[in-house]
C-alpha positions as CSV (number, residue, x, y, z in Angstrom):
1,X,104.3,71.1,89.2
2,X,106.2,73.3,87.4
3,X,104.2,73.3,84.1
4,X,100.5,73.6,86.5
5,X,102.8,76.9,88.0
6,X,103.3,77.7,84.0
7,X,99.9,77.4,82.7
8,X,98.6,79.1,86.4
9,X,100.3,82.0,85.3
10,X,99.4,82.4,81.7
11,X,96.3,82.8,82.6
12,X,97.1,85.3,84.7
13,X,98.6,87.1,81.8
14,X,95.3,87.5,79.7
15,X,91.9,89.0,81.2
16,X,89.5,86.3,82.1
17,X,86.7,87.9,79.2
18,X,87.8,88.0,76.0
19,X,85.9,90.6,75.3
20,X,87.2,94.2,75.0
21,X,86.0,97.1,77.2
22,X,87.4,100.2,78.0
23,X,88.0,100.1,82.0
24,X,89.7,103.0,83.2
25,X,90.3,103.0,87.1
26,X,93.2,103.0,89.5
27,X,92.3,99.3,90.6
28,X,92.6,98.2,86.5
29,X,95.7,100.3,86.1
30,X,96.7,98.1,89.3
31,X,95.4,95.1,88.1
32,X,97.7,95.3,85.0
33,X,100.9,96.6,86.5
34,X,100.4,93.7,89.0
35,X,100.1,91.3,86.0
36,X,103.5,92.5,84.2
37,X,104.9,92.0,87.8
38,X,103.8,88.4,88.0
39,X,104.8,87.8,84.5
40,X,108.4,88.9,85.2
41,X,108.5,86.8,88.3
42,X,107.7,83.6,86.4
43,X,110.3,84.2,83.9
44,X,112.8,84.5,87.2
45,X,111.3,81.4,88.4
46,X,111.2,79.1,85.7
47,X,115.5,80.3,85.1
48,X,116.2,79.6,88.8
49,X,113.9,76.3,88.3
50,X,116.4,75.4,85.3
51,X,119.6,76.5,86.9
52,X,119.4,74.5,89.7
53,X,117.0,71.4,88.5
54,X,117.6,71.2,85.2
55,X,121.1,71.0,84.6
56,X,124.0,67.9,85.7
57,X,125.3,70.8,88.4
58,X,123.1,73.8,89.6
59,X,124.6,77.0,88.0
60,X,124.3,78.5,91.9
61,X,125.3,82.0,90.9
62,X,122.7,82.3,88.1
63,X,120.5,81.0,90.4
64,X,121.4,83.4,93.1
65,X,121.0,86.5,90.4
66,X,116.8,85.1,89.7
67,X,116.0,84.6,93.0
68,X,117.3,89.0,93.4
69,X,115.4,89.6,90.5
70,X,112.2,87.5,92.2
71,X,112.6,89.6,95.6
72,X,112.7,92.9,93.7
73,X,109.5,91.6,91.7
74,X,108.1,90.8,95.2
75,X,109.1,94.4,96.5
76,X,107.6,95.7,94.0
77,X,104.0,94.0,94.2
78,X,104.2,95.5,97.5
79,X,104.4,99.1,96.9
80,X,101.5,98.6,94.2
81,X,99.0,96.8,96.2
82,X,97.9,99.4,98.3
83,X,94.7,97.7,99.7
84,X,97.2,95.1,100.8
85,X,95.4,92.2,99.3
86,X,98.5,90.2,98.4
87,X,100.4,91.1,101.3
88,X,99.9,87.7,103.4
89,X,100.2,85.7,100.9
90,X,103.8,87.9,99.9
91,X,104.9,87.4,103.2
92,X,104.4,83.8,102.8
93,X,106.4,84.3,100.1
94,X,109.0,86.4,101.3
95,X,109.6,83.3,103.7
96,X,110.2,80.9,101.2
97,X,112.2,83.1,99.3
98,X,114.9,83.8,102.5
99,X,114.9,80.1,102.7
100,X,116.1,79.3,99.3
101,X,118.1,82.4,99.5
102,X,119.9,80.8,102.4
103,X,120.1,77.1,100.6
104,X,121.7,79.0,97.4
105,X,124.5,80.9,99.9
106,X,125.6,77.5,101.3
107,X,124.6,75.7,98.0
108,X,122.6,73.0,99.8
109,X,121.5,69.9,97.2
110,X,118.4,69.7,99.0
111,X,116.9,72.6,97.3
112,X,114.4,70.9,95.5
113,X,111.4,70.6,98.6
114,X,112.0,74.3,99.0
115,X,111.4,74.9,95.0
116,X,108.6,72.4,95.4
117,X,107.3,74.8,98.9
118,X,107.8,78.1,96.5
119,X,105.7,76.0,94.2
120,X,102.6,75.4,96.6
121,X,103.4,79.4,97.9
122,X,102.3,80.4,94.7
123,X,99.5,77.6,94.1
124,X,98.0,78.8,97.4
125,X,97.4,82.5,96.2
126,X,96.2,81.5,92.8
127,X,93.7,79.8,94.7
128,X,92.6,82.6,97.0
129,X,93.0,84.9,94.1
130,X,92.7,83.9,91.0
131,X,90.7,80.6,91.1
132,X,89.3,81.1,87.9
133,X,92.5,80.3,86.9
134,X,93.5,76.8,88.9
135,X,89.6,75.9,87.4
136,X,91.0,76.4,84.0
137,X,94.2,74.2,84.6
138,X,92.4,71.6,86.0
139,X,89.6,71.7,82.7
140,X,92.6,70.9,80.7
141,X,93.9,68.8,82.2
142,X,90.9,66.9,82.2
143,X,90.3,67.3,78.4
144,X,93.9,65.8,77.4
């Protein structure tokens, strides 16, 4: 799941057409900003994903310091999106990120099916969003 999150989001990174063209509108400018946004939530994610799955025993604190960084990422999405596009699907998110917020404070083994639910969160507004994206993924994963 996590690597289908990875890929999902390095797409998500680079435009969709290769091809360069000069686009200057607020909705681009948006666009963009909202890109470097999601870019700096996966790197959150994927650390909290190794702190507490990766390792013999979860690194709780570290983990505690990604998933801040992941909630200020979230605010931030917010204040940028002003058509409000994203924000049901950040809510959604929000959610899931109190929940593991709350398993971290009381350091609660049985963090993995949240990680797992912050996993489908995400999958679920790639697919409403950027379903060019989830096609690509599953292309590749076809050709290997």
């Amino acid at each position: 799941m996590k690597k289908i999150i990875f890929i999902l989001l390095l797409f998500v990174s680079f435009p969709a057409n290769a091809k360069t063209k000069t686009i200057t509108s607020p909705e681009f400018d948006t666009m963009l900003q909202l890109k470097v946004y999601m870019q700096q939530f996966v790197d959150s994610y994927s650390n909290l994903e190794e702190e507490l799955r990766n390792n013999a025993k979860p690194n709780w604190q570290k983990a505690d310091e990604q998933l801040v960084k992941m909630k200020d990422v979230i605010f931030e999405i917010k204040k940028e999106d002003g058509k409000k596009a994203y924000h049901g699907n950040l809510s959604e998110l929000d959610a899931v990120l109190n929940l593991l917020t709350q398993k971290i404070a009381k350091k609660d083994t049985t963090i993995g099916e949240t990680l797992d639910a912050l996993s489908n969160t995400c999958l679920k507004c790639h697919l409403t969003h950027r379903r060019m994206d989830v096609e690509k993924v599953n292309l590749m994963k076809g050709a290997t």
